[in-house]
N, C-alpha and C positions, 0 to 999 in steps of 0.2 A: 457387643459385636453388632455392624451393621447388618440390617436382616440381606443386604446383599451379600454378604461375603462368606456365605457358603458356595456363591458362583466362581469364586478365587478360588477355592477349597479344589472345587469339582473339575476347574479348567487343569490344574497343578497335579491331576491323579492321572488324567485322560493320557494311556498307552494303545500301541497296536495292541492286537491281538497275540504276536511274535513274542513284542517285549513282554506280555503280560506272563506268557506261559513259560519264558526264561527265567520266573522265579520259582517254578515248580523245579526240587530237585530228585533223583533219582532215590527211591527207598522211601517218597514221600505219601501220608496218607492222604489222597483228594476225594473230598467228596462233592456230587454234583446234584445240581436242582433237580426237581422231580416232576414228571409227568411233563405235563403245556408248560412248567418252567423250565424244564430241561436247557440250559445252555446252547444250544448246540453249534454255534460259530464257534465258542472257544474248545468246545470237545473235538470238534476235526481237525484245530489248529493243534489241539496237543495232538490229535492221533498223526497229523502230517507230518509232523517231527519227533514221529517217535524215537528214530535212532538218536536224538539224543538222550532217551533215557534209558534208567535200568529197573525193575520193579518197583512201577510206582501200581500204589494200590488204586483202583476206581470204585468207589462206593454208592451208592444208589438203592430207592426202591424202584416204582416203577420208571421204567423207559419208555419212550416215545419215538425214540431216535433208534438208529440202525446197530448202534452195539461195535462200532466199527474195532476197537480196543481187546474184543474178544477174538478176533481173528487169529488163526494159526499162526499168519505170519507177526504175529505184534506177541508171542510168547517168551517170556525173558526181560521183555520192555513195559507192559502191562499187566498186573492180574486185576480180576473184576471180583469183587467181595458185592455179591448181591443180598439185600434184604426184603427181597420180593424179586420172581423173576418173567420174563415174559420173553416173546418168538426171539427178539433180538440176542439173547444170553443166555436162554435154558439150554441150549446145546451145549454151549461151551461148559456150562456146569458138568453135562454129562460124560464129555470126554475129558475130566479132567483139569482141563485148562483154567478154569475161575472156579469160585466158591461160593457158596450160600452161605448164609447165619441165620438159624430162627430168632425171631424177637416179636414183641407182639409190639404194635404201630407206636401205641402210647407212650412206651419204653423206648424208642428208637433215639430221642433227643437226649436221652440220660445216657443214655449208650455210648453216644459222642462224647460226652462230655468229660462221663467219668472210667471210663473203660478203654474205648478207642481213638486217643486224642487226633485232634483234627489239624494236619500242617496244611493244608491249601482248601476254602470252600469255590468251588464256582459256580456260580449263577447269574440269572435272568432277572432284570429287576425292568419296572417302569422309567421314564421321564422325571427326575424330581417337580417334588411342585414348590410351589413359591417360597417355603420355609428349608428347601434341600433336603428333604423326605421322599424316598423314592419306596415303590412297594413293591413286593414278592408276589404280589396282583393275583395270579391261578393259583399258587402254590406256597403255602405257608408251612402246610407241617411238618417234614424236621428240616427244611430248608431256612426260615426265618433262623429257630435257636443254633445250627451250625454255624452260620454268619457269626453269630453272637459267639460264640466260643473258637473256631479256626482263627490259628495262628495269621492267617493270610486270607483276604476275601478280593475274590477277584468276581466283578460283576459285569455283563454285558447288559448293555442300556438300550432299549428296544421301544421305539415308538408306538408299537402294537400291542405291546405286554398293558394289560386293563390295571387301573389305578384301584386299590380295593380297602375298604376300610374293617379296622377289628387290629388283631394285634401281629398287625403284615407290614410293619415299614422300619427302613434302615436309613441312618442320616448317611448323606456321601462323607463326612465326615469320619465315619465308620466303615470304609470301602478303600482297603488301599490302593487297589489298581481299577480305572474305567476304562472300559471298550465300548466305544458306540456304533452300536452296529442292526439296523432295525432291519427285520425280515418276518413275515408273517409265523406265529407260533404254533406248533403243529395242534392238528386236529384230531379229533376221532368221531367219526360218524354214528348217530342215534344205534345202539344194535337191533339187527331184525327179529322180530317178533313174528313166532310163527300161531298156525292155530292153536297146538302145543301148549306155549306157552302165556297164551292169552290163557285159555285154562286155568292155567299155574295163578294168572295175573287175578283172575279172576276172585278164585278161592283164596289168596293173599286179604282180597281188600275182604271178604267177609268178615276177616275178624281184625278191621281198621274202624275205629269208630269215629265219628265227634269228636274234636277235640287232642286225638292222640297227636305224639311228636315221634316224628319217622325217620330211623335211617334206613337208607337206600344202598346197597352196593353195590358191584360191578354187574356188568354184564348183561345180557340180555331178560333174565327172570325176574331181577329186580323193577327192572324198566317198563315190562309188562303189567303191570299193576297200577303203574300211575295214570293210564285210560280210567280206570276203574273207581277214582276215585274225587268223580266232576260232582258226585250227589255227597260228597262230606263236606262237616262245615268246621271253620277253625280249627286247622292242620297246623303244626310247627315242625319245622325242619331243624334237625340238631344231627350230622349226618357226618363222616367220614371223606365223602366225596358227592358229587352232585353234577350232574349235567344238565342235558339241553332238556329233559321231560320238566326241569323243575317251572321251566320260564313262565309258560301259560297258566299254571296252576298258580304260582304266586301274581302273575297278573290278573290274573281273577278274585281275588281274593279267597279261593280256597286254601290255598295254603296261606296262613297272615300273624301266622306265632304269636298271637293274644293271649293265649293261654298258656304259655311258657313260663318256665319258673329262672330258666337262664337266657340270661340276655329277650327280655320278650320283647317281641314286634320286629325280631329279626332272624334271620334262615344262618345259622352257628356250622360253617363249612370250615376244613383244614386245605381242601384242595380241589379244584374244578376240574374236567376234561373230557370237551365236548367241540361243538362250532363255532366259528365266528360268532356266529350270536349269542351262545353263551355268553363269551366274551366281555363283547360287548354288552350284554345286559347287567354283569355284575361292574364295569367300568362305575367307578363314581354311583354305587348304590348304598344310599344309605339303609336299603331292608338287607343287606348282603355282609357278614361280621366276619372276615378269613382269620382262624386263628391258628397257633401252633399244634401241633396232634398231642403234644403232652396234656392239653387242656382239652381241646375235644372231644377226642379218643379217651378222656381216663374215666375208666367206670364210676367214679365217687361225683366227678361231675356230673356223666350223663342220668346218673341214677335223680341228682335233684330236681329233675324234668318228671312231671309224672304221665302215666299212661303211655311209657316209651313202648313203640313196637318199631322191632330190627330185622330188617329180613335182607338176608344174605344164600347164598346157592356153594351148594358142594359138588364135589365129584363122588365118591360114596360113602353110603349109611350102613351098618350092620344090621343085624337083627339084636341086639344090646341098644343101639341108638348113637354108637361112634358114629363122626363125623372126620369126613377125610374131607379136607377142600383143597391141599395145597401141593401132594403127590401122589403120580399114579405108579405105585409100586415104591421102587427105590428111586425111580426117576424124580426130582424135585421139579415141579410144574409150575409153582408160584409164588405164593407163602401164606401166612398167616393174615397179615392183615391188618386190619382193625373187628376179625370177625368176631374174634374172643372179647377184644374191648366191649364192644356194642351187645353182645350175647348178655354179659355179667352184668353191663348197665341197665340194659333191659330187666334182667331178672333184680337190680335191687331199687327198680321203680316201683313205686306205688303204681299199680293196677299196669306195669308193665309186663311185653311177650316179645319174645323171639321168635322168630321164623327162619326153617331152614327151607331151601325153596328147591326145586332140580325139579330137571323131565326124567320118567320112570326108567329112561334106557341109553345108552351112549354106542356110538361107531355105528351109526345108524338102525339101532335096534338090537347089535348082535349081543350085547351087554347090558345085563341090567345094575341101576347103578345102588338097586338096593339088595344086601348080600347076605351070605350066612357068616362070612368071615370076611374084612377086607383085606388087601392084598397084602402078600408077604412084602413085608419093611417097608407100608405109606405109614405115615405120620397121622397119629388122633391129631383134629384139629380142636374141633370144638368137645370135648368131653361128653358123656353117656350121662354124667353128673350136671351138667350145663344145658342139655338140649330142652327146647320146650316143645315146639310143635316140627312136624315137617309136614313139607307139603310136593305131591309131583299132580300130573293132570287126573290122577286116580280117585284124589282126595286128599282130604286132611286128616295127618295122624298125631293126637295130642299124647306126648311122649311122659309129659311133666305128672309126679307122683306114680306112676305106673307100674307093677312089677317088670321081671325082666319076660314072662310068658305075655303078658299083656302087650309090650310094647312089641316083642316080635308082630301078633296078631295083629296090631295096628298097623305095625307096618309092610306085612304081607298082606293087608287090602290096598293097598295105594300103591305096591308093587305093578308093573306091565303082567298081565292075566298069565300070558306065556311062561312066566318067568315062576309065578305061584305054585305053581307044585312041586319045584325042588328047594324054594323055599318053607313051604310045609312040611315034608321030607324032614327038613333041618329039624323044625319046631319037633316033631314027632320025635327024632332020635334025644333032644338037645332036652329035654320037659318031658320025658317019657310017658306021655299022654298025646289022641287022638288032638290035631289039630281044631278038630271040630268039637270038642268037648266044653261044654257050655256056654256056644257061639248061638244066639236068637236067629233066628232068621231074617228079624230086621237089622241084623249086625252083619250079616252075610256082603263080602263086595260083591260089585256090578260086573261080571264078567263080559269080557268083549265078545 
């Protein structure tokens, strides 16, 4: 084969967007790119014509786009089966209208595979490059092996999508339908970091040493930690998701994966979402490896990295050491994740820790988000049997080996002060013993 005629190949695919989505048919399963890969010219082309379907399924973890497909009026013509949910479709979960599935991240692409076959993938791919290899650039984890397995892969071709190397690229050869259609790929801005949370950020990096490889997760707790951590040396990134905090830190060479047992002298990401500059920094970077979450995410990997420390943030902790991160009540707020993956991998690192991270109170204070009991029908995330450390702006509470009167006490000091005497209360009825019963005084917390 002439190394040109993969551009015959490429010219001989290229449809509208119309024709592309006139091979989806009604009853069909479609699943769509994730996060900054998100589709999203060919996801409004299908939601503009939705009357010509009838329950076609949407699948997805996180979204970045508006959720248009959950709307009242699109019911009968779409349902959304989500694997993670966010603003744009946890409503529609709660009236009803779409569904959730728990699956932990790792398992997500086996999921597809062998359980819920896939009749349509759509996705966001780069610009092939000179061999007719185009990439999945932000977003590889279950986006690349869906491709690999859907019966039908429909890809829009985005001059803005970043070229990324590691195990993220599809030949056009392997694309039955192209749409070319380049528009800037959505963003998500650094989250703010309050005093709070600096705190949080703070007591995190005390127990990041030298040399450790760190995941990072969502949101803004995670994010606050990485100011903290200009005075460590030879960091490795092996991480679930990764934004714009990473840039500076690997351009300095704090963070430089020398020490990595996987893939070393490179930052082992499944999916990005952050700024343009993101973006563009993992464009064409050979320290930047985007791979599938089945590899990632799976604990028997991350465990071959040593000194993993993972720190991820919940909504609440019991006095046991449950971990809720993914509902408040029976409401489904998110999902799992890859917090379980990275937890397990952590614990089956040589000289690895976990970290669960939160601010002591939620709804501006009126809730504390550490409890006697968490709420009737939220979902344990991370197990009582899995948890290592938590941490909120009170302190650090080290959960790992602890009885269950222990880790309550640990974790009714690093509770909000206000909130500590009806959790004492608890301890008192639950341990039929004086809270205060063989607590030092240098063990006493800091009350506000």
């Amino acid at each position: 084969m002439n190394i040109l005629d993969w551009e015959n190949i490429y010219e001989s695919k290229k449809v509208t967007a119309e024709e592309a989505i006139s091979y989806i048919k009604s009853g069909d399963r479609v699943v769509t790119g994730h996060a900054a890969g998100e589709p999203t010219y060919l996801i409004d082309t299908l939601v503009d014509n939705y009357e010509m379907y009838e329950n076609v399924e949407i699948c997805h973890l996180v979204s970045t786009g508006e959720g248009k497909y959950t709307r009242p009026e699109m019911k009968g013509h779409f349902v959304f089966n989500g694997f993670f949910l966010g603003s744009g479709n946890r409503d529609a979960v709660a009236r009803g209208q779409a569904n959730y599935s728990p699956g932990f991240f790792h398992e997500i692409p086996k999921l597809f595979r062998e359980v819920l076959p896939v009749d349509v993938a759509l996705v966001m791919v780069s610009k092939p490059d000179k061999h007719g290899f185009c990439s999945f650039g932000t977003s590889s984890d279950y986006t690349k092996p869906v491709s690999d397995c859907a019966k039908i892969v429909i890809a829009q071709v985005n001059e803005f999508m970043p070229r990324t190397f590691g195990g993220n690229l599809i030949h056009v050869r392997d694309i039955d339908f192209i749409v070319e259609h380049s528009e800037p790929i959505n963003e998500m801005q650094p989250a703010k970091v309050g005093i709070l949370e600096k705190k949080i950020g703070k007591y995190c990096s005390t127990l990041i040493k030298d040399g450790d490889c760190l995941q990072l997760g969502i949101g803004s707790i995670p994010e606050s930690v990485l100011p903290f951590l200009w005075d460590k040396k030879n960091l490795g990134l092996h991480t679930e998701m990764a934004s714009d905090g990473i840039i500076d830190l690997m351009l300095a060479g704090v963070i430089n994966n020398k020490l990595k047992a996987v893939e070393p002298g490179r930052s082992v990401i499944t999916f990005v979402m952050g700024t343009r500059r993101l973006y563009d920094f993992i464009d064409d970077n050979p320290e930047i490896s985007m791979n599938p979450v089945d590899y990632v995410n799976d604990p028997v990997v991350i465990a071959k990295n040593d000194n993993v420390v993972s720190i991820n943030s919940c909504i609440q902790v019991d006095l046991m050491g449950q971990v809720v991160s993914e509902s408040i009540g029976l409401k489904q707020f998110s999902g799992v994740g890859g917090q379980v993956d990275f937890v397990r991998g952590a614990a089956m690192s040589k000289g690895g820790r976990s970290i669960i991270a939160m601010l002591s109170t939620a709804r501006g204070g009126t809730v504390s988000r550490i409890v006697p009991f968490i709420d009737k029908g939220a979902a344990v995330t991370t197990s009582r049997n899995d948890v290592h450390y938590v941490i909120t702006e009170y302190g650090i509470a080290l959960l790992k080996g602890k009885t269950l009167k222990d880790r309550a006490r640990e974790l009714i000091k690093i509770a909000h002060p206000k909130f500590r005497p009806e959790l004492k209360e608890e301890y008192e009825r639950r341990f039929l013993e004086p809270y205060d019963h063989g607590i030092t005084e240098n063990e006493r917390p800091i009350e506000e």
